[in-house]
C-alpha positions as CSV (number, residue, x, y, z in Angstrom):
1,X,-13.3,131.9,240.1
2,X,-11.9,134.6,237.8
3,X,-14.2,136.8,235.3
4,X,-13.1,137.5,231.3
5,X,-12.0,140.8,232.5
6,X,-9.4,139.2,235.0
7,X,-6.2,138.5,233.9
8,X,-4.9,134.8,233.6
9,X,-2.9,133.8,236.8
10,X,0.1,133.8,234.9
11,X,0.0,137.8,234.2
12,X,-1.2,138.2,237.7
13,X,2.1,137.0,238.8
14,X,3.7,139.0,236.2
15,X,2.2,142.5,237.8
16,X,2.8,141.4,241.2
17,X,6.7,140.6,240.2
18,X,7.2,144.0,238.3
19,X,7.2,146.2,241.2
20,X,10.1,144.3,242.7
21,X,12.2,143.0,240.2
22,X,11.3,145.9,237.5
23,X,10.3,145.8,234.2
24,X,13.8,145.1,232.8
25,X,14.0,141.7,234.8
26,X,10.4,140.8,234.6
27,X,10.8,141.3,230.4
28,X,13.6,138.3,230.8
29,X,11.6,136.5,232.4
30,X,8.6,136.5,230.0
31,X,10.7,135.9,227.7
32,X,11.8,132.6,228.9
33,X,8.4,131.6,229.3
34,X,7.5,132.7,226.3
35,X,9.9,130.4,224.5
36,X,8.9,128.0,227.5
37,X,5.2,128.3,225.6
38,X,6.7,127.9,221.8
39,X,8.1,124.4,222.6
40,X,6.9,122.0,220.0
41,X,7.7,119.0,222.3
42,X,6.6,117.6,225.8
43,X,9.8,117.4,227.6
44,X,11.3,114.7,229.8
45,X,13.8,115.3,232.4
46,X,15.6,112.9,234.2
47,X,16.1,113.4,237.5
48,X,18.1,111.7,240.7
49,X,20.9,110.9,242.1
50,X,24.4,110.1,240.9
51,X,24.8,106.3,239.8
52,X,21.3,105.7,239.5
53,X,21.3,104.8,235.9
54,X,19.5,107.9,234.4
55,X,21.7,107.8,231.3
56,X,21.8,104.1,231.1
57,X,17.7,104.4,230.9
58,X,17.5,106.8,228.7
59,X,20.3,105.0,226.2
60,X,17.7,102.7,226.5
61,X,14.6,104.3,225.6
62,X,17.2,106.1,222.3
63,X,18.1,102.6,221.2
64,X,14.8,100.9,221.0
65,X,13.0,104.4,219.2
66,X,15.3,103.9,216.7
67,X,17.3,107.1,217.9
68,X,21.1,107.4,217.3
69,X,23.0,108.0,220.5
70,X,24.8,111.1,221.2
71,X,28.4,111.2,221.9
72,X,27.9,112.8,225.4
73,X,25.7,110.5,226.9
74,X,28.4,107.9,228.0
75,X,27.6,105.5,230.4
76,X,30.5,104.2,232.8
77,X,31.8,103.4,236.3
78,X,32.8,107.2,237.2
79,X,30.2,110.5,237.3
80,X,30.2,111.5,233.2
81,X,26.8,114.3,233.4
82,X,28.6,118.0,234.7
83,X,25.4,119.8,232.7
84,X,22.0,119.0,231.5
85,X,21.9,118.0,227.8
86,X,18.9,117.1,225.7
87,X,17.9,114.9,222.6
88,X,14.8,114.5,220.9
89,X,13.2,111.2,220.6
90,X,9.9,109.2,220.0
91,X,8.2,112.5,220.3
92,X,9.4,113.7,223.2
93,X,12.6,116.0,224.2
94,X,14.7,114.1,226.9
95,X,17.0,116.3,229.2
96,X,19.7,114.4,231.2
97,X,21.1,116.1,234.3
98,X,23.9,115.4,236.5
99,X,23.1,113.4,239.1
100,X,22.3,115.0,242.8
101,X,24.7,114.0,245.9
102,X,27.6,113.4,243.5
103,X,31.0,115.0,245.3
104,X,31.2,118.7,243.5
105,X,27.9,117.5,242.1
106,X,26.4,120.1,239.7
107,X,23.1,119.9,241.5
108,X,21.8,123.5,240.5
109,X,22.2,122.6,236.9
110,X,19.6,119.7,237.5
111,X,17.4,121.6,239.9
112,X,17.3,124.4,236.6
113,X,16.2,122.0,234.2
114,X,13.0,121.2,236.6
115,X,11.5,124.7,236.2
116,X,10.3,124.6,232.9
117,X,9.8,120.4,232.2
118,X,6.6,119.2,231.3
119,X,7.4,115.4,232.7
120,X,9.8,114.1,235.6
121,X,11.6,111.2,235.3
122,X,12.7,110.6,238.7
123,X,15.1,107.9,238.6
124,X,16.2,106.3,242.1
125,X,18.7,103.5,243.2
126,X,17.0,100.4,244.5
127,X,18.1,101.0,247.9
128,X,16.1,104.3,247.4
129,X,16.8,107.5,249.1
130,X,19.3,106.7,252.1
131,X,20.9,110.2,252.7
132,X,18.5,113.1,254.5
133,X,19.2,115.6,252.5
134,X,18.8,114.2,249.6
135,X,15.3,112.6,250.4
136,X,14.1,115.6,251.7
137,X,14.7,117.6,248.5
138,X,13.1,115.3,246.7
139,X,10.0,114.5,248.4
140,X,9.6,119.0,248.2
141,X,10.0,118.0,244.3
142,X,7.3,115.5,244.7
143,X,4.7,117.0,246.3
144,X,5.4,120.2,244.5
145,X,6.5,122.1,247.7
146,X,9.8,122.7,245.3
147,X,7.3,124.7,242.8
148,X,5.6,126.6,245.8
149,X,6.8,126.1,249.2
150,X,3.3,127.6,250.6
151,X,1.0,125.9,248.5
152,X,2.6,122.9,246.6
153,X,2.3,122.3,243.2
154,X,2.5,119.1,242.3
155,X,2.7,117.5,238.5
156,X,0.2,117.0,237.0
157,X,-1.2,112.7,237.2
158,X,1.1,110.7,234.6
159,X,3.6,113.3,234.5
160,X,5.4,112.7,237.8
161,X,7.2,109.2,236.4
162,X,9.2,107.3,239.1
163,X,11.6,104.6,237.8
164,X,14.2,102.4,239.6
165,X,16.6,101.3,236.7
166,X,18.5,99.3,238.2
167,X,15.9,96.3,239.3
168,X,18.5,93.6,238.6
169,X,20.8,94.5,241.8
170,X,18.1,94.4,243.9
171,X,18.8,90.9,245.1
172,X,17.9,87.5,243.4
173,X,18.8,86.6,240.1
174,X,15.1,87.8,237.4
175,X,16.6,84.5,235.2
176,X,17.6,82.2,238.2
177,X,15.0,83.5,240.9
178,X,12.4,85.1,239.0
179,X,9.6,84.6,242.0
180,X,11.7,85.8,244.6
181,X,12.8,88.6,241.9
182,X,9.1,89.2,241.3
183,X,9.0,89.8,245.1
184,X,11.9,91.8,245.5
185,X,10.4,94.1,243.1
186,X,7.0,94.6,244.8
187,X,9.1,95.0,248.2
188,X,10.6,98.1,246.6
189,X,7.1,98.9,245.3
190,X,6.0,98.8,248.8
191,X,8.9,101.0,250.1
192,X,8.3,103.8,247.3
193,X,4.6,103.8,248.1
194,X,5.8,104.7,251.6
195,X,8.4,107.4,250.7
196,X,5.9,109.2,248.8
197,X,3.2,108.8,251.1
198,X,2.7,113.0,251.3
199,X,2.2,112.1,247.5
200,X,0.9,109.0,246.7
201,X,0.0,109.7,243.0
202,X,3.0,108.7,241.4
203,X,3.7,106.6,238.3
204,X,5.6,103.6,239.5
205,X,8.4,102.1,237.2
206,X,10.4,99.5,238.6
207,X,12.8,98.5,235.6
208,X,16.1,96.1,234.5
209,X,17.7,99.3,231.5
210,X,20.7,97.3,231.0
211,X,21.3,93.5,232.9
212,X,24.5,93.2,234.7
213,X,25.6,96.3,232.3
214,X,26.1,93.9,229.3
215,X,25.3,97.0,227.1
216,X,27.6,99.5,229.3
217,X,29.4,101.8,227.5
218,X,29.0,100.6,224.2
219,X,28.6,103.6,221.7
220,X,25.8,102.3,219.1
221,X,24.0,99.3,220.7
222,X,21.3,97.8,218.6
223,X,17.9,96.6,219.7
224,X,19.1,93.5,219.6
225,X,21.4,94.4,222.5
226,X,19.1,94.3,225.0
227,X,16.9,91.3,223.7
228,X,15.5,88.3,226.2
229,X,14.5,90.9,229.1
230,X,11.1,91.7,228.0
231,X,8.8,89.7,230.2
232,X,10.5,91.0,233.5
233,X,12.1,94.6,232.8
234,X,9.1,96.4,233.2
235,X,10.6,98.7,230.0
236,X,7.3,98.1,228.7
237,X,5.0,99.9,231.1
238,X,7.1,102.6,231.2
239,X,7.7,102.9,227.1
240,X,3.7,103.0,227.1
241,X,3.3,105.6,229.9
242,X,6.0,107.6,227.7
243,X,4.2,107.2,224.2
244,X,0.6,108.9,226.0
245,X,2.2,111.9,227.0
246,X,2.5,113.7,223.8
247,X,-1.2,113.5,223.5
248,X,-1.3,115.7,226.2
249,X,0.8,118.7,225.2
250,X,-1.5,121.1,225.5
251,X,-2.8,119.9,229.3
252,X,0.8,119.6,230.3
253,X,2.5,122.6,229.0
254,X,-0.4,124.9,230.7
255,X,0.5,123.0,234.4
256,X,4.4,123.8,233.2
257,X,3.7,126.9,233.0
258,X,1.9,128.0,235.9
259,X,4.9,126.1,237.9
260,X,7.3,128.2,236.6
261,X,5.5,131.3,237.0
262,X,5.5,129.7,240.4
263,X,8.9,129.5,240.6
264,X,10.0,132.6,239.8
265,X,7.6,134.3,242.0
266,X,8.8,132.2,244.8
267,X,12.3,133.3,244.2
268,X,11.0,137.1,243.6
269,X,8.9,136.6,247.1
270,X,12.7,135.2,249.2
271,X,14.3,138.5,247.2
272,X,12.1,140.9,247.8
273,X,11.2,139.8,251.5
274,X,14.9,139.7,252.0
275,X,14.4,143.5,250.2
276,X,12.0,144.7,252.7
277,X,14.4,143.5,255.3
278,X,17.0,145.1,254.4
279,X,15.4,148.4,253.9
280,X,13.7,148.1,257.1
281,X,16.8,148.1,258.4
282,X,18.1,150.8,256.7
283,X,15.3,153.0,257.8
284,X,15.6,152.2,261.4
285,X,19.3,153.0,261.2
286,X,18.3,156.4,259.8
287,X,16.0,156.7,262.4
288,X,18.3,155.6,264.8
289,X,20.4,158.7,263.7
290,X,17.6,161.3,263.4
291,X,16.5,160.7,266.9
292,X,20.3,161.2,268.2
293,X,21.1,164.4,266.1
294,X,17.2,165.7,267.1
295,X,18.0,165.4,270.6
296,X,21.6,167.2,270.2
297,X,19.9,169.6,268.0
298,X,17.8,170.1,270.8
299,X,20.6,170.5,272.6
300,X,22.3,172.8,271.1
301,X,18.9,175.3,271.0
302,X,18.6,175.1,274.8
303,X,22.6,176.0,275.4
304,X,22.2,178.9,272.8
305,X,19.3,180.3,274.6
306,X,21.1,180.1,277.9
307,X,24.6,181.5,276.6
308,X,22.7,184.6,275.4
309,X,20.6,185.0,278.8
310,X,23.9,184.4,280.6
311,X,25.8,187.0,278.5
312,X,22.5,189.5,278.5
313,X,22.8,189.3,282.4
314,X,26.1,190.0,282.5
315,X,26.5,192.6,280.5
316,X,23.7,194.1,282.4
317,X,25.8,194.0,285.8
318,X,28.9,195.4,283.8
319,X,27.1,198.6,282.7
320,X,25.2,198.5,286.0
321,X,28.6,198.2,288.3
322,X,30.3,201.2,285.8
323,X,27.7,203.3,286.9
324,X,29.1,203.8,290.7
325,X,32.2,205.0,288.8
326,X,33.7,208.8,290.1
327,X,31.7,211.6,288.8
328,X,35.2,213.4,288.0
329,X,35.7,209.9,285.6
330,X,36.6,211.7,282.0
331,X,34.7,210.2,278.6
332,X,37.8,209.0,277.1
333,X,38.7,207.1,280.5
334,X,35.1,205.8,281.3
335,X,35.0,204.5,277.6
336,X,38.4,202.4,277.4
337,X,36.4,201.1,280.7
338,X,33.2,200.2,278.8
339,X,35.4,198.4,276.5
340,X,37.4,196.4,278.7
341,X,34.9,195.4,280.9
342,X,32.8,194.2,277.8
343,X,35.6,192.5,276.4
344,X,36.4,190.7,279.3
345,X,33.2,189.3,279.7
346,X,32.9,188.4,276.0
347,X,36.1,186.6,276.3
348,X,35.0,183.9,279.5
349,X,31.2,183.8,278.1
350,X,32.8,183.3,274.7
351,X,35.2,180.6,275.4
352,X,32.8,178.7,278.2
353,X,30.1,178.3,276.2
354,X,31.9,177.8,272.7
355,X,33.5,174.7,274.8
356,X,30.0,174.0,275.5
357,X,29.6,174.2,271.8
358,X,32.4,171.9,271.0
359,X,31.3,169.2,273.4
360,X,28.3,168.5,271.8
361,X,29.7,168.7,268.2
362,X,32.2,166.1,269.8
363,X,29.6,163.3,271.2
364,X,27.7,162.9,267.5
365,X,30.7,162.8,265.9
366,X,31.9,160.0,268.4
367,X,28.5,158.8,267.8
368,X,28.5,158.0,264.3
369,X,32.2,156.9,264.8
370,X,30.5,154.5,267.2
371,X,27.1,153.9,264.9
372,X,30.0,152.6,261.8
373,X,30.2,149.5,264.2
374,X,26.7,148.7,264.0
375,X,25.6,146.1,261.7
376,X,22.4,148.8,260.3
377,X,25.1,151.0,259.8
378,X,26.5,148.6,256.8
379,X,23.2,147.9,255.9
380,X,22.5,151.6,255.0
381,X,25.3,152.2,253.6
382,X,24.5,149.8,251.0
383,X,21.2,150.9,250.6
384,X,22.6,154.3,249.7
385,X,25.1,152.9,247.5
386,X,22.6,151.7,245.3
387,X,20.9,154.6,245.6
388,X,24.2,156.2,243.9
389,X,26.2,154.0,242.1
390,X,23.6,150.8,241.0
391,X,23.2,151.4,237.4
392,X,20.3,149.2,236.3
393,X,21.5,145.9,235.6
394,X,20.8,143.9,232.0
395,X,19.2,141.2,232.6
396,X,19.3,137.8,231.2
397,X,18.8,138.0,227.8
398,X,17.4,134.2,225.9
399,X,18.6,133.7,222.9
400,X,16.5,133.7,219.7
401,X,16.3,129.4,219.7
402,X,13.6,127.6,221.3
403,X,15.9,124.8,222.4
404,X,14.1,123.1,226.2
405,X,17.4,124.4,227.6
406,X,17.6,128.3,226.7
407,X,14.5,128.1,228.8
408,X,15.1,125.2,231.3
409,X,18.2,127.3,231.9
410,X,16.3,129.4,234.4
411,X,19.5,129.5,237.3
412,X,21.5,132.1,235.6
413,X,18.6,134.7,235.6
414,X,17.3,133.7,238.9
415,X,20.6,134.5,240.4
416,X,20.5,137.7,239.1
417,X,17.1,138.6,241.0
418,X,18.7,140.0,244.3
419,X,20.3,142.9,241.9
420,X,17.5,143.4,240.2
421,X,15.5,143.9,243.2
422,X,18.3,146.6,244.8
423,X,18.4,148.4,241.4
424,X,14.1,148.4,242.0
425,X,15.6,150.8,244.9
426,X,17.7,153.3,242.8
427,X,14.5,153.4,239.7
428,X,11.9,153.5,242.7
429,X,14.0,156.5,243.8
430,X,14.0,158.3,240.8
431,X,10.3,158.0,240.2
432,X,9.6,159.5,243.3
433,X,11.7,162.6,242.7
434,X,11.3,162.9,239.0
435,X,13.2,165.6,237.5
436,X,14.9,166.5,241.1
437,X,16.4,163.0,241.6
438,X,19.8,164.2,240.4
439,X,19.8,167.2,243.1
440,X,17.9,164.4,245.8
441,X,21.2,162.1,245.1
442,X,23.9,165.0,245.5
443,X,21.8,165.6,248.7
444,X,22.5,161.9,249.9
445,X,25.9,161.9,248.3
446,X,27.0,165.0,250.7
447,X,25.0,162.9,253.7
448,X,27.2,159.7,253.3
449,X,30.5,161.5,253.0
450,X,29.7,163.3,256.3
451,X,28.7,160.1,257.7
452,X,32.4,158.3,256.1
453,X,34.5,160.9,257.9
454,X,32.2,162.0,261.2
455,X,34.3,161.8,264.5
456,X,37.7,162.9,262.8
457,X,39.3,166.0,263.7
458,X,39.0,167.6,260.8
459,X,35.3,166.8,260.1
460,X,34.5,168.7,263.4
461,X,34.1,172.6,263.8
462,X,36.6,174.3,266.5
463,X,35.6,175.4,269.5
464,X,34.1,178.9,269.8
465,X,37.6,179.9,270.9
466,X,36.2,183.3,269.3
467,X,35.2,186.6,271.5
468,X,32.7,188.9,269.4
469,X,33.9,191.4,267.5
470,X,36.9,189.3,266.4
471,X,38.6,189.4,270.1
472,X,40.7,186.4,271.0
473,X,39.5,184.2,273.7
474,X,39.7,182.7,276.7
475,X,43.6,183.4,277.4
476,X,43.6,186.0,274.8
477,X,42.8,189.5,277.1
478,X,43.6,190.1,280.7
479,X,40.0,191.7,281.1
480,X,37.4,191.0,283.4
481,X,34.2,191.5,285.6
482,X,36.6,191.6,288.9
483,X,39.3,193.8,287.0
484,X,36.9,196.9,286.2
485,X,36.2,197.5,289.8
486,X,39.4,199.5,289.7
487,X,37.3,202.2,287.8
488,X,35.4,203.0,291.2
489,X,38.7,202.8,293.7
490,X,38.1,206.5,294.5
491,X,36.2,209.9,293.8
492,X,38.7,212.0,294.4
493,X,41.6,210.8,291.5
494,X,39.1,209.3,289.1
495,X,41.0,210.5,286.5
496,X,44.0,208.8,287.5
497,X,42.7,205.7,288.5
498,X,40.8,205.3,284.7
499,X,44.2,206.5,283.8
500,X,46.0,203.2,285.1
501,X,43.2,201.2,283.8
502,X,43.5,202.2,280.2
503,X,47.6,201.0,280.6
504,X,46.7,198.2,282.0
505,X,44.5,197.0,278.8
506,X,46.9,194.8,276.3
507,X,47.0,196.5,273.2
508,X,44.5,197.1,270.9
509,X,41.8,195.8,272.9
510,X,40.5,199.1,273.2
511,X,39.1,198.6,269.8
512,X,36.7,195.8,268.5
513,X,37.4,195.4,265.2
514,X,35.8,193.3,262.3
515,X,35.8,189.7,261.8
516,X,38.3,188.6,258.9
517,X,36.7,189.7,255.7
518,X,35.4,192.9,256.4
519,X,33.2,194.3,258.7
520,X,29.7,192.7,259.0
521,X,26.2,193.9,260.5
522,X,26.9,192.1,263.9
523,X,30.0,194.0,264.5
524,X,28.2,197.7,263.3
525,X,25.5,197.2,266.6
526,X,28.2,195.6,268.7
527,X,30.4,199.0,268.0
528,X,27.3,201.5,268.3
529,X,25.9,199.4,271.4
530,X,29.0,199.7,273.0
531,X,29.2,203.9,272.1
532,X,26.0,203.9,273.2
533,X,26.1,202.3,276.7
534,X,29.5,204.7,277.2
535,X,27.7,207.7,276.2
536,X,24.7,207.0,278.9
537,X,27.5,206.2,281.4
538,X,29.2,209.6,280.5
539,X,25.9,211.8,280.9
540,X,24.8,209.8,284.4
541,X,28.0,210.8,285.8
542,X,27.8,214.5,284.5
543,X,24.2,214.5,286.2
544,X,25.7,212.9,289.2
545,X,28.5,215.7,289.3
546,X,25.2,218.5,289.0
547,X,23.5,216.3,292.3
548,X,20.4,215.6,289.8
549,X,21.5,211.5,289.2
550,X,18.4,210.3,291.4
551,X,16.2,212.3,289.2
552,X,17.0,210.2,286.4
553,X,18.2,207.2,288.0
554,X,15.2,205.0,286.8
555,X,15.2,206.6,283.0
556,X,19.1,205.5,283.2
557,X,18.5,201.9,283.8
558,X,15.7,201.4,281.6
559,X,18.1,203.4,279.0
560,X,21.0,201.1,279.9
561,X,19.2,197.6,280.0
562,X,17.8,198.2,275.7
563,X,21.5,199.4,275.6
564,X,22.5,195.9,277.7
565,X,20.2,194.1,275.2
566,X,21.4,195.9,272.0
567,X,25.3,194.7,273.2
568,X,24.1,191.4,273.8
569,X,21.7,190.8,270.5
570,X,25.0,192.2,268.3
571,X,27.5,190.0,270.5
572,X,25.0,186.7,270.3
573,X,25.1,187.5,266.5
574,X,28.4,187.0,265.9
575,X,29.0,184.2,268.1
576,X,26.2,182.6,266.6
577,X,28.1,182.8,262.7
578,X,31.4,182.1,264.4
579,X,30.2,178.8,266.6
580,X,26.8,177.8,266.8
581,X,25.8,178.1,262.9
582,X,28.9,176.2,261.7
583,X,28.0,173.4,264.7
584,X,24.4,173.1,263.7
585,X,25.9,172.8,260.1
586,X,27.5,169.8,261.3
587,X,25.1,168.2,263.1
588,X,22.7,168.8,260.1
589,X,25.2,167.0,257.8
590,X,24.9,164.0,259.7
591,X,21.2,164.0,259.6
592,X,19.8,161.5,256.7
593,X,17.6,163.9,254.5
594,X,14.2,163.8,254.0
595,X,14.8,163.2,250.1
596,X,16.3,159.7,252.0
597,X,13.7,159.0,254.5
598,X,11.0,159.9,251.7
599,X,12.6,157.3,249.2
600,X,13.3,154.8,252.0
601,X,9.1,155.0,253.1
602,X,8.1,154.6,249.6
603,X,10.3,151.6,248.6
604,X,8.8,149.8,251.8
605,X,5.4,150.6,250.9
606,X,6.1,149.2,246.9
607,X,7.3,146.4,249.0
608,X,4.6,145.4,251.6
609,X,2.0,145.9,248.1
610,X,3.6,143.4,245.7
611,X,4.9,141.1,248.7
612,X,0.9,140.9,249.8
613,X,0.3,140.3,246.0
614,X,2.8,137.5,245.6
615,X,1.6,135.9,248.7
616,X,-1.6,135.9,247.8
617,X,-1.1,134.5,244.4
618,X,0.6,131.7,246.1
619,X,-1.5,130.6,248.2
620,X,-4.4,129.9,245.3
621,X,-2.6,128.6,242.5
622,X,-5.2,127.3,239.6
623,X,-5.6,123.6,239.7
């Protein structure tokens, strides 16, 4: 039981549709019910399948109200209905609709015309409902699961008409045979009553329209026409279960309405449940993806950390080795030392752990190549492209008439809902970010072309094929750890020996210039680190010359290892703007953003709200 302050069931369903479909859609749709509402007339829509005589009955029922027949409703040995037409008579609005089962039938143009009638004239063959299919559709139209599969709907009592028109083929002759006609006909009484057992409340018409087809396709019968049939066509009962109905407007159009509320919301629930699936989806592909590029992020911390302890160690047992150099070793010589050595080392720590570098920049790239394969991966990418691209469809507009079939018409617009309900995505979206939804879509917009070329070549950073300091790498400098040994061969021809080493250096690798574009911080503290460690090698040796080295020995290494560590931050600097910044750059590009993930956990949540709604609503229809 609802209070005055509770909306009517009808506007309940309205709210609950909104958040789905948006307000765009959901205007269309009150607009069809409004004009629904404005009808003057109960409608009548004949229902059933091919050949069973619905236009033959209902030339009938025009004839003897005194009702011109229209040109389209023909009646003949081939299918004639391809649309369902209407026509106004004794008070009532007929519709006629094609008939169901018929080969290239038009079947959704009569299942339309059932979501906004008042009255359905279900009109059967006398051998009933034979095909599965069909029987099955129409027992869900019967018992109203077609209106609301979870709680049916049924029509209203006097409104749900059943009529088999063709009573005359049903086996004996009504003027030769009329007892065994008389029992023929409650046979098929019998039968129905067992069809529509789920439903038993049915108006039973068992009726001759037109004997043997004398009338058939005759343009303007008369009354006369169908004359000497009275006492055994049953067109009696059913012309006085017609004539009661539009007493009942009122009573009828309310239960009309609620059904097609019904309706619609059923078709919003299958949309939007379909919705929620999809975007569920969605977000466990991008979940999917986070967790992958997390772990390589991960990764990547972890190898960085241990390339710079590596390359702190090392440099460490460089300057550590160069100070058992001769005491007789001159500055210049014992410098060009300090710079080989170091270079050499840069070079193999470079190129090792830039290949490092590479490999993981490699596997997400081959696994987003991979990930393209996955059906979530399709799915997201159409989520995103309505994110994007989906500008928010029109809707259905009605027209300004109030003709039964602007809004028994209902197909066209319920087709449309699955757009409308992705273009709830994109406005959902752009509520959440407001203002920033522009910059949030660029954000996506660089996310997806990062995703559209990951695992090509070009979409990859290189390899940290880079020294510090702009030195080539691996392959680029003869230098290394075992090579500086030379600078210790001998005290007694230091001089010399530093001498050869300095030749031995390829050319300019005495010097470590800037990176392309100028000379940056990094390279500043890797040259003054380097000057630095030479100078403190110069002055141990001096002090080992004077005897006093042992004196000073510990100062010296403590000196040395901030000197180590000033080398190694400067080196690690570069490196890091050369290799690892670009490949974290890369692996953050393939990350969905939070402006996604955000959006994506919102939609859900408008989802699971109006899908709990809907169901709800459903499930207690009013009576």
């Amino acid at each position: 039981m609802t209070d005055q302050t509770t909306p009517p069931w009808t506007e309940r369903v309205r709210q609950a549709i909104t958040p789905i479909a948006e307000e765009p859609w959901t205007a269309a749709l009150a607009a069809h019910a409004q004009q629904l509402a404005a009808r003057e007339l109960v409608s009548v829509t004949l229902f059933g399948p091919y050949d069973a005589g619905k236009s033959t009955l209902l030339k009938r029922l025009l004839v003897e109200n005194g009702t011109p027949v229209p040109g389209w409703l023909t009646v003949s040995g081939r299918r004639e209905t391809f649309e369902a037409r209407m026509i106004e008579s004794g008070g009532l609005c007929y519709v006629d609709t094609p008939g169901i089962g018929a080969d290239g039938g038009d079947e959704q143009a009569a299942e339309d015309a059932l979501t906004g009638t008042d009255v359905l004239m279900l009109v059967l063959l006398p051998k009933l409902l034979t095909d599965r299919k069909q029987k099955d559709r129409v027992l869900s139209i019967v018992t109203g699961e077609f209106f609301n599969p979870g709680t049916p709907l049924p029509l209203p009592h006097g409104a749900l008409l059943t009529v088999v028109a063709q009573a005359d083929l049903i086996g004996p002759s009504p003027y030769d045979a009329p007892e065994e006609f008389a029992g023929a006909v409650a046979r098929v009484r019998r039968d129905l009553d067992l069809l529509f057992a789920p439903a038993p409340d049915t108006d039973v018409h068992i009726v001759v329209a037109d004997l043997e087809g004398m009338v058939g396709a005759d343009p303007a019968p008369e009354p006369v026409d169908y004359e000497g049939t009275g006492e055994w066509d049953g067109m009696d009962g059913l012309r006085t279960a017609l004539a009661r109905l539009p007493a009942r407007h009122d009573e009828l159009r309310a239960a009309t309405l609620v059904r097609f509320w019904s309706t619609a919301a059923a078709h919003v629930l299958r949309a939007a449940r379909h919705e929620r699936d999809r975007a569920e989806e969605a977000r466990a592909e991008s979940e999917r993806d986070t967790g992958h590029l997390t772990s390589l992020e991960r990764e990547l911390d972890a190898l960085d950390a241990a390339a710079r302890a590596e390359l702190r160690t090392a440099v460490r047992e460089e300057l550590g080795q160069l100070t058992q150099a001769a005491p007789t070793t001159t500055g210049d010589a014992l410098r060009t030392a300090v710079r080989r050595r170091l270079t050499g080392t840069f070079d193999a720590w470079s190129a090792r752990w830039g290949r490092e570098v590479t490999l993981i920049t490699t596997r997400a790239g081959a696994h987003a190549d991979a990930a393209r394969t996955r059906p979530g991966a399709q799915v997201l990418h159409d989520y995103l492209d309505d994110v994007l691209s989906l500008a928010a469809a029109p809707a259905p507009k009605p027209d300004g008439g109030v003709s039964p079939l602007n809004v028994l018409g209902m197909m066209h617009l319920f087709d449309s809902i699955g757009e409308a309900v992705r273009g709830g995505s994109r406005r959902s979206f752009d509520r959440l970010h407001g203002r920033a939804a522009d910059a949030a879509r660029t954000e996506i917009a660089e996310f997806t072309d990062a995703r559209a070329t990951a695992g090509t070549p070009a979409a990859m950073p290189p390899p940290g094929d880079t020294a510090p300091g702009g030195v080539p790498g691996a392959g680029g400098g003869t230098g290394g750890s075992g090579e500086a040994t030379d600078t210790t061969a001998t005290d007694t021809t230091a001089t010399d020996t530093t001498a050869a080493d300095t030749t031995a250096l390829p050319p300019d690798q005495g010097q470590v210039s800037a990176p392309s574009g100028g000379e940056g911080v990094a390279d500043g503290m890797l040259e003054s680190g380097l000057e630095g460690g030479a100078a403190l090698l110069i002055g141990y040796l001096a002090e080992r010359r004077a005897g006093k080295e042992q004196k000073r020995l510990s100062k010296l290494r403590a000196d040395l290892d901030r000197t180590a560590d000033d080398i190694t931050v400067a080196a690690a600097a570069e490196w890091q703007d050369r290799t690892v910044a670009p490949a974290r750059t890369a692996l953050r590009a393939l990350r969905p953003p939070d402006t996604l993930t955000t959006a994506q956990q919102k939609r859900l949540g408008e989802l699971a709200t109006a899908i709990g709604a809907l169901e709800d609503l459903l499930r207690e229809p009013p009576a």
